[in-house]
PyMOL Python script that loads the backbone (N, CA, C, O; Angstrom):
from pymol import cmd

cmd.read_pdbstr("""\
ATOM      1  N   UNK A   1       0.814  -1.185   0.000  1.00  0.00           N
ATOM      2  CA  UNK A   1       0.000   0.000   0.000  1.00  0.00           C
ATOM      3  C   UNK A   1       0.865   1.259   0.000  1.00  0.00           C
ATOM      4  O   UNK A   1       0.692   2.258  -0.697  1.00  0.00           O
ATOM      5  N   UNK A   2       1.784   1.050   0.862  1.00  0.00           N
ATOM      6  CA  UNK A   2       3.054   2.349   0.471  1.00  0.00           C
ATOM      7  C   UNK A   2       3.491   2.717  -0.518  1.00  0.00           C
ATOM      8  O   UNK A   2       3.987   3.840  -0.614  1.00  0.00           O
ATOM      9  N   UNK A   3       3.424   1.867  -1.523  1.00  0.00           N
ATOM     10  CA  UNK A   3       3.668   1.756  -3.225  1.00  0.00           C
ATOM     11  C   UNK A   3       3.169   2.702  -4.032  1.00  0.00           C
ATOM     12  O   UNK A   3       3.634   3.613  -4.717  1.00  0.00           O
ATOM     13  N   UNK A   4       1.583   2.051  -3.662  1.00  0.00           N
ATOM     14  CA  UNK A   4       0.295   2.638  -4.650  1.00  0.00           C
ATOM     15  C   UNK A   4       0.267   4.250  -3.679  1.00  0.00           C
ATOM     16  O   UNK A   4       0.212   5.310  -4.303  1.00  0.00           O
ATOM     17  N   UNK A   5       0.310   4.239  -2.278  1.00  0.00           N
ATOM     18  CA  UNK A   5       0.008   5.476  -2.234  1.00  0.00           C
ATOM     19  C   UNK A   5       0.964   6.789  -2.391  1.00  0.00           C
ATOM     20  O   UNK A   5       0.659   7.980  -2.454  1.00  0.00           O
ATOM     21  N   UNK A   6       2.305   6.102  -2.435  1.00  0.00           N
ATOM     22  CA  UNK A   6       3.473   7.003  -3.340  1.00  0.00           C
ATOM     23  C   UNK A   6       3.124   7.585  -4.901  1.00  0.00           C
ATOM     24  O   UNK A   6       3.244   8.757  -5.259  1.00  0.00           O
ATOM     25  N   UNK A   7       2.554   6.181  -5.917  1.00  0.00           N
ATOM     26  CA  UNK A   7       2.996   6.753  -7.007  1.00  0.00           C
ATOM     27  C   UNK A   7       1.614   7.213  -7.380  1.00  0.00           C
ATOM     28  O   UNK A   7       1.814   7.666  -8.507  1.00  0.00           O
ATOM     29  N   UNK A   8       0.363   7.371  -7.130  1.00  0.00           N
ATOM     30  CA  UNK A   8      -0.994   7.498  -7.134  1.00  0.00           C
ATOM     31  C   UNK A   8      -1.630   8.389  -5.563  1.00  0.00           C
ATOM     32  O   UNK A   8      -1.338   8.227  -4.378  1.00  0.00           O
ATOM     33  N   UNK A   9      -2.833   9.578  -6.430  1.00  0.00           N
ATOM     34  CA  UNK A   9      -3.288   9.796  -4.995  1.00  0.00           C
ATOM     35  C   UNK A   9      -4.237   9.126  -4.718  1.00  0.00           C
ATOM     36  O   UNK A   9      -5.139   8.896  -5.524  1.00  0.00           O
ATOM     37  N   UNK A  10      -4.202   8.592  -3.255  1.00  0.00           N
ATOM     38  CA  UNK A  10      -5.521   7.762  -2.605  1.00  0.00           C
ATOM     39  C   UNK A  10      -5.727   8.332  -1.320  1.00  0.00           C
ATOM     40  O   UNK A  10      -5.989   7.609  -0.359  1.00  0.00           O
ATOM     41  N   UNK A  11      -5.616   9.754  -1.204  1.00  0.00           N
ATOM     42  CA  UNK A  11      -5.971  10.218   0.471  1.00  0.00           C
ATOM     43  C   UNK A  11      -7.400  10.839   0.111  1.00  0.00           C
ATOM     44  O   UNK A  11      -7.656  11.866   0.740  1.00  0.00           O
ATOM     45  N   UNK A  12      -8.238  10.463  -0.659  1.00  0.00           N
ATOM     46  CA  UNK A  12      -9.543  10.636  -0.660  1.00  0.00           C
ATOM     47  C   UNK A  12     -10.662   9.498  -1.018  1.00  0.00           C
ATOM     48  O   UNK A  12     -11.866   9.633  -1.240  1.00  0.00           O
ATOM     49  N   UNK A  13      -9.819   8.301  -0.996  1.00  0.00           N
ATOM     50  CA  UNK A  13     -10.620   6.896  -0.593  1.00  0.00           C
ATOM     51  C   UNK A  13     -11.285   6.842   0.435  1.00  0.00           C
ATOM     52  O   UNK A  13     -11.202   7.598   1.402  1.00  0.00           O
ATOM     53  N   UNK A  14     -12.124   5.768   0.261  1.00  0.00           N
ATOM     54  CA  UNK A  14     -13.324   5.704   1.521  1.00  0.00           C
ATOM     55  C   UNK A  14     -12.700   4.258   1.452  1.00  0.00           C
ATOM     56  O   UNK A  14     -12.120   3.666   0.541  1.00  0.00           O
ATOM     57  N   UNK A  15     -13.133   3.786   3.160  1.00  0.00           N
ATOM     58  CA  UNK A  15     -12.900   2.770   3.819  1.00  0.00           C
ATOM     59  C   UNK A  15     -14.511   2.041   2.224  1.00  0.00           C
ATOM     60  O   UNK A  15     -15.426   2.726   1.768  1.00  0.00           O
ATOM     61  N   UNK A  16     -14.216   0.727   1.923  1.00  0.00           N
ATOM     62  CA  UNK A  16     -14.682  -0.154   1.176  1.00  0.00           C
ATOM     63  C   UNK A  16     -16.224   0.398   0.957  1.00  0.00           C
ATOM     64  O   UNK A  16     -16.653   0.536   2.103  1.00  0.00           O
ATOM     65  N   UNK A  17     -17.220   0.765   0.058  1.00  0.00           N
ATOM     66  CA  UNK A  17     -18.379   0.594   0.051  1.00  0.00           C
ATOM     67  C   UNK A  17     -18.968   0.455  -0.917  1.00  0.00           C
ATOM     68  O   UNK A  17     -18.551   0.900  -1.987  1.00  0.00           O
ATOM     69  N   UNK A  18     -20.309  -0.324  -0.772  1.00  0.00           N
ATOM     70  CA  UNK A  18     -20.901  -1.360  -1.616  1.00  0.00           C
ATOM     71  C   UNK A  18     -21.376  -0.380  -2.743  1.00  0.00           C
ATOM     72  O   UNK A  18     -21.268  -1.002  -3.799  1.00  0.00           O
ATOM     73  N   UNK A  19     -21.788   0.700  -2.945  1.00  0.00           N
ATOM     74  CA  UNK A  19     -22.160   1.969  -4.334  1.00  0.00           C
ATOM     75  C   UNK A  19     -21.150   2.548  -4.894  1.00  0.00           C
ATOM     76  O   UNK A  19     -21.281   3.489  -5.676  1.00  0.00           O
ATOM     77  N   UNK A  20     -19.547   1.826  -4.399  1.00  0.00           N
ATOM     78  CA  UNK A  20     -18.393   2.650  -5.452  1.00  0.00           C
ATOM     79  C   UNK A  20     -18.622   1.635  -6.617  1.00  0.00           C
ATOM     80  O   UNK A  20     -19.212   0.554  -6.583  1.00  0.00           O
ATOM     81  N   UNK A  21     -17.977   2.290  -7.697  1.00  0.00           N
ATOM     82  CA  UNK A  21     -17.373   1.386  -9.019  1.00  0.00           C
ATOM     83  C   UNK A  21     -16.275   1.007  -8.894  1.00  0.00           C
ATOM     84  O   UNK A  21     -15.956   0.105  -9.669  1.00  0.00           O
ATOM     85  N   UNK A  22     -15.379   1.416  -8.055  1.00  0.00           N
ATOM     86  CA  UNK A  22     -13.476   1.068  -8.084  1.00  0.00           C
ATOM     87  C   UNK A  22     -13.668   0.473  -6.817  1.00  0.00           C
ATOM     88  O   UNK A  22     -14.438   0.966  -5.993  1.00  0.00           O
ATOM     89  N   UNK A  23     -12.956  -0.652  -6.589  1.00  0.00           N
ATOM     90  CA  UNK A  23     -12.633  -1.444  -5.129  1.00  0.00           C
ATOM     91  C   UNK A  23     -11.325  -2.068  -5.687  1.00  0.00           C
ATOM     92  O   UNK A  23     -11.048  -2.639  -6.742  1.00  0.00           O
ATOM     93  N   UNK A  24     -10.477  -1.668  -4.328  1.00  0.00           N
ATOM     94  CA  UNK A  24      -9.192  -1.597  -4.277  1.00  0.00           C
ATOM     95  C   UNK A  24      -8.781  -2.564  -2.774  1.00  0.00           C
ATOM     96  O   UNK A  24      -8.764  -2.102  -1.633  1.00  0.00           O
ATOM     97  N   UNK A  25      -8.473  -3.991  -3.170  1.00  0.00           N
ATOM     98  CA  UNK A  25      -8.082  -4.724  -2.376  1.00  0.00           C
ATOM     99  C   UNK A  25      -6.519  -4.956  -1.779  1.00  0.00           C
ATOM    100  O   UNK A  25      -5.846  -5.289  -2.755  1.00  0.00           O
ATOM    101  N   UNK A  26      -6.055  -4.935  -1.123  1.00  0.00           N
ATOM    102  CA  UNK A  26      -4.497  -4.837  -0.320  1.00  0.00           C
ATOM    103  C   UNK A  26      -4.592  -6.128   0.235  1.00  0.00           C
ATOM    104  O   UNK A  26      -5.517  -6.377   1.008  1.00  0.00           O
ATOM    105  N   UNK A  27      -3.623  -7.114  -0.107  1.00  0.00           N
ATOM    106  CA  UNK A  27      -2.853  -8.201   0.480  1.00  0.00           C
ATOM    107  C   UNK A  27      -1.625  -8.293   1.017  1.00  0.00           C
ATOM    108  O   UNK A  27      -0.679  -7.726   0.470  1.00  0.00           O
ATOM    109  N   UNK A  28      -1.471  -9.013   2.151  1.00  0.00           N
ATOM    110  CA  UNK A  28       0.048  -8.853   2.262  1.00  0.00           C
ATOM    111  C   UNK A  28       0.489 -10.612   2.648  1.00  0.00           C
ATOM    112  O   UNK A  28      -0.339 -11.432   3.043  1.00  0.00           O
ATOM    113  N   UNK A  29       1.596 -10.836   2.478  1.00  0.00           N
ATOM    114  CA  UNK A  29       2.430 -12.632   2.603  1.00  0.00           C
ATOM    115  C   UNK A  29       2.846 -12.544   3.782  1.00  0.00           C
ATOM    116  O   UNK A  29       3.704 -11.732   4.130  1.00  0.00           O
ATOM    117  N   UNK A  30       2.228 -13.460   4.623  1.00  0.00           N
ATOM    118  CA  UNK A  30       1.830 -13.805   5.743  1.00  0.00           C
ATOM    119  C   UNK A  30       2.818 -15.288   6.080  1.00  0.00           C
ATOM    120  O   UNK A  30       2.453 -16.414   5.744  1.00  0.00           O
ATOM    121  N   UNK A  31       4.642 -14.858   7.102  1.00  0.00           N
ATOM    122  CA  UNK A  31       5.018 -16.634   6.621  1.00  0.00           C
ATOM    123  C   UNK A  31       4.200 -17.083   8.121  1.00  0.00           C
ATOM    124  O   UNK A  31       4.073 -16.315   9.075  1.00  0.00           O
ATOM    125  N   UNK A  32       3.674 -18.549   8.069  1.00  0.00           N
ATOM    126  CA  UNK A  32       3.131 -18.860   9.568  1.00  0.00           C
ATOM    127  C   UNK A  32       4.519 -19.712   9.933  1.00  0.00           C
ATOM    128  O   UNK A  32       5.574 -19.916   9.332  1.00  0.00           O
ATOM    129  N   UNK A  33       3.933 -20.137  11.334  1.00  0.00           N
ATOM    130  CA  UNK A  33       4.987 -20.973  11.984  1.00  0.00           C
ATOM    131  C   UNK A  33       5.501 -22.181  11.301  1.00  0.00           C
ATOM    132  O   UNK A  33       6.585 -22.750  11.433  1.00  0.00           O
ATOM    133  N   UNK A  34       4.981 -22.319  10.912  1.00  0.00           N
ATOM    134  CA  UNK A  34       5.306 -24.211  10.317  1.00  0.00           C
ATOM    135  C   UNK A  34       6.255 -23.716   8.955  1.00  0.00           C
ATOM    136  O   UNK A  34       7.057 -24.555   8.546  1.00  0.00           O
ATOM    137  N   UNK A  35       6.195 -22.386   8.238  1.00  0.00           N
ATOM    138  CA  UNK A  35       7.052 -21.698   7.410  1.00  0.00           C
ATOM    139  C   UNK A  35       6.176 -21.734   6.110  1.00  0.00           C
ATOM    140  O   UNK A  35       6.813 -21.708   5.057  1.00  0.00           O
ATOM    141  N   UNK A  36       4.662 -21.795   6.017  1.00  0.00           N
ATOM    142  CA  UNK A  36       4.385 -22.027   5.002  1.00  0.00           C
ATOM    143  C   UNK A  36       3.767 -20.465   4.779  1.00  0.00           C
ATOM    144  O   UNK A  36       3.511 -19.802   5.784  1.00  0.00           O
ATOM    145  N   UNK A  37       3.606 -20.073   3.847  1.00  0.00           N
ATOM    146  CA  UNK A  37       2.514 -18.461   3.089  1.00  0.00           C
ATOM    147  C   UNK A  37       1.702 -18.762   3.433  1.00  0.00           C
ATOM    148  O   UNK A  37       1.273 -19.803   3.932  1.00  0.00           O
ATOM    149  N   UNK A  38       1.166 -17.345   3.080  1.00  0.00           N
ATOM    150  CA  UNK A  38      -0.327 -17.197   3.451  1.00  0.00           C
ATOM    151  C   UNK A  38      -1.145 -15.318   2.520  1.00  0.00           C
ATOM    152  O   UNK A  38      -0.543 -14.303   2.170  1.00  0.00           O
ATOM    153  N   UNK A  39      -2.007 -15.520   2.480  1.00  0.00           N
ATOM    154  CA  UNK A  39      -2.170 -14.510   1.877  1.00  0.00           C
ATOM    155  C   UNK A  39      -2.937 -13.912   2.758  1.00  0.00           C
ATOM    156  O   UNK A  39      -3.490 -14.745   3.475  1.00  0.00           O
ATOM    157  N   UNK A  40      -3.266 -12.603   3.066  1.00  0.00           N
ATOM    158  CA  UNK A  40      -4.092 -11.716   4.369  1.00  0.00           C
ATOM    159  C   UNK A  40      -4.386 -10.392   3.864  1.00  0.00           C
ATOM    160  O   UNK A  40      -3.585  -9.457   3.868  1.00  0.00           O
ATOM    161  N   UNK A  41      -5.926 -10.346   3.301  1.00  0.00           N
ATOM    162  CA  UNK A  41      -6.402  -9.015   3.161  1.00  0.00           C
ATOM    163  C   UNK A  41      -5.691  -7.706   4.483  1.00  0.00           C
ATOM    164  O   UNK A  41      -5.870  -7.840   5.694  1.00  0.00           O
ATOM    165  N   UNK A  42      -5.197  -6.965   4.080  1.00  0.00           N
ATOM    166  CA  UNK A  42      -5.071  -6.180   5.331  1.00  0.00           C
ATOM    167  C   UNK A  42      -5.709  -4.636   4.821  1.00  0.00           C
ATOM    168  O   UNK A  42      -5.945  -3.892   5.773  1.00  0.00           O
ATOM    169  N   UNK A  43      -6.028  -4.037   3.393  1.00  0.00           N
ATOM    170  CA  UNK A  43      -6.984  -3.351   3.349  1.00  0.00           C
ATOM    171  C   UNK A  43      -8.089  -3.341   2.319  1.00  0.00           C
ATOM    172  O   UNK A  43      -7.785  -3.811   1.223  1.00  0.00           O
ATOM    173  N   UNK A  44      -9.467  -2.833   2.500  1.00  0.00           N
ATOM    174  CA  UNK A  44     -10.297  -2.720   1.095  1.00  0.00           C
ATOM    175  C   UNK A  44     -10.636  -1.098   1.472  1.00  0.00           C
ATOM    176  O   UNK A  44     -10.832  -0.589   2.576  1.00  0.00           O
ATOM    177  N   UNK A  45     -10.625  -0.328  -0.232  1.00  0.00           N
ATOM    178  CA  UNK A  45     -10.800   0.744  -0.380  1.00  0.00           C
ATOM    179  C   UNK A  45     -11.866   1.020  -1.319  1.00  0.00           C
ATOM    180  O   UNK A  45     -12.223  -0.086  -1.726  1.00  0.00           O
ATOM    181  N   UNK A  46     -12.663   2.055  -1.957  1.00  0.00           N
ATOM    182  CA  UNK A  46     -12.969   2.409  -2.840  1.00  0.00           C
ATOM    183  C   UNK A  46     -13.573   3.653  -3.061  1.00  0.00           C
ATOM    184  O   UNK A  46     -13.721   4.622  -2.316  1.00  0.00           O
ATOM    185  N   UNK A  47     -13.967   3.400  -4.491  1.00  0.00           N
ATOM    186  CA  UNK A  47     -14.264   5.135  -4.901  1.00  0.00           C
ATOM    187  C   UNK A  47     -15.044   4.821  -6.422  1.00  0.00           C
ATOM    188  O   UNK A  47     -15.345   3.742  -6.933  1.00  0.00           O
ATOM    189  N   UNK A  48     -15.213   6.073  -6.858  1.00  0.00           N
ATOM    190  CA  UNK A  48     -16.223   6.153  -8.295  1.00  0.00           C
ATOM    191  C   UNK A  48     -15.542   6.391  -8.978  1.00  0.00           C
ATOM    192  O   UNK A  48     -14.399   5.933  -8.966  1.00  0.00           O
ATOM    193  N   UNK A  49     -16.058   7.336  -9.979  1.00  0.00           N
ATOM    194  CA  UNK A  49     -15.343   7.458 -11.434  1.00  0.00           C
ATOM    195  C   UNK A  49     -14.445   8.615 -11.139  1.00  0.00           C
ATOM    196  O   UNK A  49     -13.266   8.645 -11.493  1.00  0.00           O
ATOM    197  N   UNK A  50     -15.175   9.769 -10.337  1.00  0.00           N
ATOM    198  CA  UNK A  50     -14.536  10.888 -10.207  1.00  0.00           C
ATOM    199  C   UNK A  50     -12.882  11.148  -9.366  1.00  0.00           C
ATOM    200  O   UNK A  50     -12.072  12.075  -9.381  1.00  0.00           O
ATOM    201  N   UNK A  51     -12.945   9.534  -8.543  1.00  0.00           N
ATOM    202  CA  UNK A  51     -12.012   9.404  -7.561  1.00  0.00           C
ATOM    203  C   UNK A  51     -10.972   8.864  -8.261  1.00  0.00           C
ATOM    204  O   UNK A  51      -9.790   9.099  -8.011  1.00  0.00           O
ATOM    205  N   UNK A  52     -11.567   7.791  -9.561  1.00  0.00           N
ATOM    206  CA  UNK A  52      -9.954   7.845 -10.177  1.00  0.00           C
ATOM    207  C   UNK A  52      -9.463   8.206 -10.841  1.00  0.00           C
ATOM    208  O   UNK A  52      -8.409   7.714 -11.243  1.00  0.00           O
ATOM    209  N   UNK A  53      -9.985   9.237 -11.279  1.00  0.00           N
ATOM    210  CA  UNK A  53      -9.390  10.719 -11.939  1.00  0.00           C
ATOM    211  C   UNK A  53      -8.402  10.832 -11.363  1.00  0.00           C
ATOM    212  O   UNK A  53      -7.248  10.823 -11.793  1.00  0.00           O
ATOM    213  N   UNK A  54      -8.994  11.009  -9.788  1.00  0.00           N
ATOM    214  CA  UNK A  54      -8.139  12.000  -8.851  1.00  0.00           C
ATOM    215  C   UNK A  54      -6.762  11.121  -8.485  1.00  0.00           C
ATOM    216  O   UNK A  54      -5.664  11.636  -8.276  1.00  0.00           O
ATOM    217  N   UNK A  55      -7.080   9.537  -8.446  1.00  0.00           N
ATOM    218  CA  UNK A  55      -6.393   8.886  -8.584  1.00  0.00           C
ATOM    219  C   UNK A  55      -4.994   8.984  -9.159  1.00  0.00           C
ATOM    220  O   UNK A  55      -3.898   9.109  -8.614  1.00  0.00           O
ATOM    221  N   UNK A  56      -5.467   8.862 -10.777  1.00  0.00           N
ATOM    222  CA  UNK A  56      -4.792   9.675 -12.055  1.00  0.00           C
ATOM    223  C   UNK A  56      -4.151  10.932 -11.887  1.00  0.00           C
ATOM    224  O   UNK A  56      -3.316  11.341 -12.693  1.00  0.00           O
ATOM    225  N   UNK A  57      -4.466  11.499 -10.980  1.00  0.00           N
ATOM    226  CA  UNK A  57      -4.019  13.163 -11.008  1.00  0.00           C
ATOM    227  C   UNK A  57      -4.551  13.873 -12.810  1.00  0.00           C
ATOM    228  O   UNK A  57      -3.945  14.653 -13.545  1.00  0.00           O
ATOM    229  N   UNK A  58      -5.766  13.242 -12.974  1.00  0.00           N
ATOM    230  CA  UNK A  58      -6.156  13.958 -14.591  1.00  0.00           C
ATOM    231  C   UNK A  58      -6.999  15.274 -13.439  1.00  0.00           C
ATOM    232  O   UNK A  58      -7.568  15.402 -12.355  1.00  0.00           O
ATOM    233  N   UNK A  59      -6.485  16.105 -14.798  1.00  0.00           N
ATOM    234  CA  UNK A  59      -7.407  17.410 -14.111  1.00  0.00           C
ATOM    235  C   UNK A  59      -8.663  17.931 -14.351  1.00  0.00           C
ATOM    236  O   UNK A  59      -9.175  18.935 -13.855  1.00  0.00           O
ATOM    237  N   UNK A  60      -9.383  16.678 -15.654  1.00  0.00           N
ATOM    238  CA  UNK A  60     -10.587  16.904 -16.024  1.00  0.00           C
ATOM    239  C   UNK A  60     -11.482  16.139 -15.234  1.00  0.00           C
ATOM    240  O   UNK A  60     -11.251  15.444 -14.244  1.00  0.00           O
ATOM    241  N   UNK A  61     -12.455  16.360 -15.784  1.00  0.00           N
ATOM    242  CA  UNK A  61     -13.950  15.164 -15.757  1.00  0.00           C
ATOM    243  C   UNK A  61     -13.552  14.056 -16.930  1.00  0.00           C
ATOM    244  O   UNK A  61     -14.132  14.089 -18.016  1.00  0.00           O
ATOM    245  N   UNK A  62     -12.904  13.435 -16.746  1.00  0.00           N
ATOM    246  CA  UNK A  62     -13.036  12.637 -18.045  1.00  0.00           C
ATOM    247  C   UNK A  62     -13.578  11.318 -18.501  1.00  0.00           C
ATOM    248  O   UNK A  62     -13.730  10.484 -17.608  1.00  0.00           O
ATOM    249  N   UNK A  63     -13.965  10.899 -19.973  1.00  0.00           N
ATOM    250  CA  UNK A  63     -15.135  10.101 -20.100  1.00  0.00           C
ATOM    251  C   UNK A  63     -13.448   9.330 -20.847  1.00  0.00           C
ATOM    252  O   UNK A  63     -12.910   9.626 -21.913  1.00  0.00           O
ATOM    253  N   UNK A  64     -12.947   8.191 -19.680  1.00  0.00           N
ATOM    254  CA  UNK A  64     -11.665   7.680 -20.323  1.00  0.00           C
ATOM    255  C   UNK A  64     -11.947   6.533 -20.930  1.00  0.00           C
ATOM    256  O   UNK A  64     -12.658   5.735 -20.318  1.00  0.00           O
ATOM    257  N   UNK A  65     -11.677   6.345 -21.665  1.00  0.00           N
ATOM    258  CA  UNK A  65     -11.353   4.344 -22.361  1.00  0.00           C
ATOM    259  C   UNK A  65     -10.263   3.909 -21.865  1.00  0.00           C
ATOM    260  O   UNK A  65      -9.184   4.493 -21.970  1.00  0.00           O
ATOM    261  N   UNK A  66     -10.489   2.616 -21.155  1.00  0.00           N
ATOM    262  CA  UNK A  66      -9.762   1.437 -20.613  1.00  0.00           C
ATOM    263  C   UNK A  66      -8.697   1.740 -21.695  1.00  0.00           C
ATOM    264  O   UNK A  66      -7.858   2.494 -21.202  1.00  0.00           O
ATOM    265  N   UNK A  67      -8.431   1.460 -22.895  1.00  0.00           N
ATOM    266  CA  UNK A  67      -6.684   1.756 -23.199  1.00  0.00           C
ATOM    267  C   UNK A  67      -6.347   2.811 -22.692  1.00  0.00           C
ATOM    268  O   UNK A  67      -5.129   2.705 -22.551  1.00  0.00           O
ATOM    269  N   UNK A  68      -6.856   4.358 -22.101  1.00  0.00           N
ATOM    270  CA  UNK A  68      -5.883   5.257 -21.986  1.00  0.00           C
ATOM    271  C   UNK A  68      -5.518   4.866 -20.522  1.00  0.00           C
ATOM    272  O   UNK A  68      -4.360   4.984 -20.121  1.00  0.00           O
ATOM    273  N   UNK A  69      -6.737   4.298 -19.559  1.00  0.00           N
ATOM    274  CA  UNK A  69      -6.089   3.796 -18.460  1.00  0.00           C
ATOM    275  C   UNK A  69      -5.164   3.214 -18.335  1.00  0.00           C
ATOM    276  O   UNK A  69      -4.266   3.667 -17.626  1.00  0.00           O
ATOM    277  N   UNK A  70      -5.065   2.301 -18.815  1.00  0.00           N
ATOM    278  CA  UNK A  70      -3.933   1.088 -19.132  1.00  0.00           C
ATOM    279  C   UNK A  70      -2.652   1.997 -19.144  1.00  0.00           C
ATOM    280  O   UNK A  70      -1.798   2.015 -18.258  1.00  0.00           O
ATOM    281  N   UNK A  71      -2.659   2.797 -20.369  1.00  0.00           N
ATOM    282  CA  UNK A  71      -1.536   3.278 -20.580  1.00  0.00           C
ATOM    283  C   UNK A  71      -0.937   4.216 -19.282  1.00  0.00           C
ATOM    284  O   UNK A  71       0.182   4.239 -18.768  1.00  0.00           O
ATOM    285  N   UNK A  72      -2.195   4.982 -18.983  1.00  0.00           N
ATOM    286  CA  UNK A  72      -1.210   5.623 -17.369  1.00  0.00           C
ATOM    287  C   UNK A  72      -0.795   5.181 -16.264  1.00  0.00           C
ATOM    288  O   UNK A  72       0.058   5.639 -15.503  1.00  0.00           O
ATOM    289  N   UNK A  73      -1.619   3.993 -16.176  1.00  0.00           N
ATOM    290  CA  UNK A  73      -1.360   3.332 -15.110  1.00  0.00           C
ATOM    291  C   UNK A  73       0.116   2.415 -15.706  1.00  0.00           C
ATOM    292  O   UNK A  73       0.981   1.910 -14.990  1.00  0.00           O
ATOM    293  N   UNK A  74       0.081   2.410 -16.568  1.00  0.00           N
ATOM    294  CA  UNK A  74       1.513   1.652 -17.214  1.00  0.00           C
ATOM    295  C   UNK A  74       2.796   2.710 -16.839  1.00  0.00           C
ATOM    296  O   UNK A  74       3.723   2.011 -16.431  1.00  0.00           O
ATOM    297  N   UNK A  75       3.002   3.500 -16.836  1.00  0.00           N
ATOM    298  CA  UNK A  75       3.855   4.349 -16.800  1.00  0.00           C
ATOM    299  C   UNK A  75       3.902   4.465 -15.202  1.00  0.00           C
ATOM    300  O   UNK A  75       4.923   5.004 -14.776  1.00  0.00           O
ATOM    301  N   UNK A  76       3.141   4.126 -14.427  1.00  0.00           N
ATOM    302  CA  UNK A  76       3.209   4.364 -13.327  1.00  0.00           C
ATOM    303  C   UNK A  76       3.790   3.411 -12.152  1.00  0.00           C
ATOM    304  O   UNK A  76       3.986   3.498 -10.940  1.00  0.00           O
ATOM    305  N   UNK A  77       3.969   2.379 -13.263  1.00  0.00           N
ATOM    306  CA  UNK A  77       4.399   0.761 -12.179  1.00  0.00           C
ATOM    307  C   UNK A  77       5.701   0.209 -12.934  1.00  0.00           C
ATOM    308  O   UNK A  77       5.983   0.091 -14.127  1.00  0.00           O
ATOM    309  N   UNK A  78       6.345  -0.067 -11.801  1.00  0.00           N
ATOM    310  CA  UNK A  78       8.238  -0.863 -12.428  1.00  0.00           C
ATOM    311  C   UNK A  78       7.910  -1.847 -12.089  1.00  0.00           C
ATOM    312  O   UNK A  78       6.987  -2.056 -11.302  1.00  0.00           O
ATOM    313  N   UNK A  79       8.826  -2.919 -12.786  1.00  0.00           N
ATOM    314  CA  UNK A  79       9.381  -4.064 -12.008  1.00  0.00           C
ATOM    315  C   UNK A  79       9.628  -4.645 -11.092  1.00  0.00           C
ATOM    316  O   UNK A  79       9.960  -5.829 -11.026  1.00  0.00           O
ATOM    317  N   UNK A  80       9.449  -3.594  -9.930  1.00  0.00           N
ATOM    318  CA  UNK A  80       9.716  -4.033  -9.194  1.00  0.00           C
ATOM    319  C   UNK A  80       8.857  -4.062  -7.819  1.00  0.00           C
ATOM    320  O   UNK A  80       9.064  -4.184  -6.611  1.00  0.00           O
ATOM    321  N   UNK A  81       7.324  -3.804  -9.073  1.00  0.00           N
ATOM    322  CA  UNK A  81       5.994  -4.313  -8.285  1.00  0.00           C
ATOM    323  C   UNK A  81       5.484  -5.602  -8.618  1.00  0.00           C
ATOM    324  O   UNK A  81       4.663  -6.133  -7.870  1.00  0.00           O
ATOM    325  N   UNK A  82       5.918  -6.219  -9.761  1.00  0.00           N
ATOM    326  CA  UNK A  82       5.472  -7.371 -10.043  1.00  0.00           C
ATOM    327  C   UNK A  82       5.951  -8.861  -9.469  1.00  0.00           C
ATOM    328  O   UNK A  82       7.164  -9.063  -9.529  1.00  0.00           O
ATOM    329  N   UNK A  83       5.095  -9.959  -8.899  1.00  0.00           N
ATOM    330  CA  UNK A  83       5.331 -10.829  -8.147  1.00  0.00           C
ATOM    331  C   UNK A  83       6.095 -11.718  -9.007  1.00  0.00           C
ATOM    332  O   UNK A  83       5.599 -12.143 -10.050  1.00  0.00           O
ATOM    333  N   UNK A  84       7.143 -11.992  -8.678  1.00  0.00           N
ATOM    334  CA  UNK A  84       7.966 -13.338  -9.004  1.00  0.00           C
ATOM    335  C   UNK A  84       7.856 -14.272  -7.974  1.00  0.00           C
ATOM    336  O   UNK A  84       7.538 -13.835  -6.868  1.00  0.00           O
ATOM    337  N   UNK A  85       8.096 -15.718  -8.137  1.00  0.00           N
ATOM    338  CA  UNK A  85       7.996 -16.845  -7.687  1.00  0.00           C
ATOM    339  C   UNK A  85       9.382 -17.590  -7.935  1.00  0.00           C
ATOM    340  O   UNK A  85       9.707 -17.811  -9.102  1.00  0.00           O
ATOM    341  N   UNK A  86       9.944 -17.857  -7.232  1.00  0.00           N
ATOM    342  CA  UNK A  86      11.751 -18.649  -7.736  1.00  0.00           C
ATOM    343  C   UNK A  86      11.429 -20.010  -6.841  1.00  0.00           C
ATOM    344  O   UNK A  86      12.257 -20.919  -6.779  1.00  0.00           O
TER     345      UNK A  86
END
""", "prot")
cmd.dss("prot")
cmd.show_as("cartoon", "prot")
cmd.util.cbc("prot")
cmd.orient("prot")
């Protein structure tokens, strides 16, 4: 969550609710005693259309298509958010 809330704004998320369009789930790897994973919701967020604008830092109202999302949100994530497995 330190990640997303560095490279994205999210200080105007609402704690999870059932009338947003965007829900934003947080996991974190959990080792237990015996040494095995585990996966553990530790937050749910959300918001509407207008919130992931704000998200975006776009300064309009905008009516976006999923490719331009893609593309900003592409520019916005390295390598070194993505899960590898060895």
């Amino acid at each position: 969550m330190d990640y997303i809330k560095k490279e994205f704004r999210f200080d105007h998320l609402n704690q999870a609710r059932i009338g947003d369009s965007a829900h934003f789930h947080v996991y974190g790897l959990q080792q237990k005693e015996n040494g095995s994973f585990r996966l553990e919701l530790s937050s749910r967020l959300s918001t509407d259309a207008s919130g992931i604008a704000a998200c975006l830092d776009l300064q309009t109202n905008p009516r976006l298509e999923l490719e331009e999302i893609m593309k900003i949100l592409k520019t916005k994530m390295s390598e070194d958010t993505l899960l590898t497995l060895q």
